[in-house]
C-alpha positions as CSV (number, residue, x, y, z in Angstrom):
1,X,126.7,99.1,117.5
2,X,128.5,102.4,117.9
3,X,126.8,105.4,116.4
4,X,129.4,108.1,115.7
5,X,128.0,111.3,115.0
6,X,130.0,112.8,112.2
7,X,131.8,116.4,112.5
8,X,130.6,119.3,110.1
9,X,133.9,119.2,108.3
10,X,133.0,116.1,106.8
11,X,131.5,115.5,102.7
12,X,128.2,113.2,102.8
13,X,128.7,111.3,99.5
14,X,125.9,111.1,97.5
15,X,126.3,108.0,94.7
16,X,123.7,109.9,91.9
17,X,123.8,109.2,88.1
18,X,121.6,110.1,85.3
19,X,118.4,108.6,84.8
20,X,118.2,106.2,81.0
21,X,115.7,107.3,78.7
22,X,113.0,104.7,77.9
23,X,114.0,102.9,80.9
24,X,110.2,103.8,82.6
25,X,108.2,102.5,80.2
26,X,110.0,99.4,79.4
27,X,110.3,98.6,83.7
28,X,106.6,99.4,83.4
29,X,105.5,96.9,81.0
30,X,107.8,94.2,82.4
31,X,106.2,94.4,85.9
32,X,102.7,94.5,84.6
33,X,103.2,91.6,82.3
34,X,105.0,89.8,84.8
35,X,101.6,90.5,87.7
36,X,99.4,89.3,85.2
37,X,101.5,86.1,84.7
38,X,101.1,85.6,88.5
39,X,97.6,86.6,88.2
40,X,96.8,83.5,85.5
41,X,99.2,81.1,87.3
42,X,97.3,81.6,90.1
43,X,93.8,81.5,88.3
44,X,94.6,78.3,86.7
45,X,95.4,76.8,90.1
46,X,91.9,77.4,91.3
């Protein structure tokens, strides 16, 4: 691997967007619901 160190004339590129309203609380729920699928699966196995 070569590591080429970049002169100061060059941009760094920055891939940003705006963040989705709701989308926080919705990711939230579906991980929690999906631990405490995991969490009886696993129970049940016992």
């Amino acid at each position: 691997m070569s590591h080429e160190k970049k002169s100061e004339d060059e941009e760094i590129m920055v891939l940003d967007h705006e963040e989705v309203p709701g989308y926080r609380p919705v990711f939230l729920v579906a991980i929690t619901l999906g631990i405490l699928y995991l969490a009886y699966v696993f129970f049940r196995t016992l």
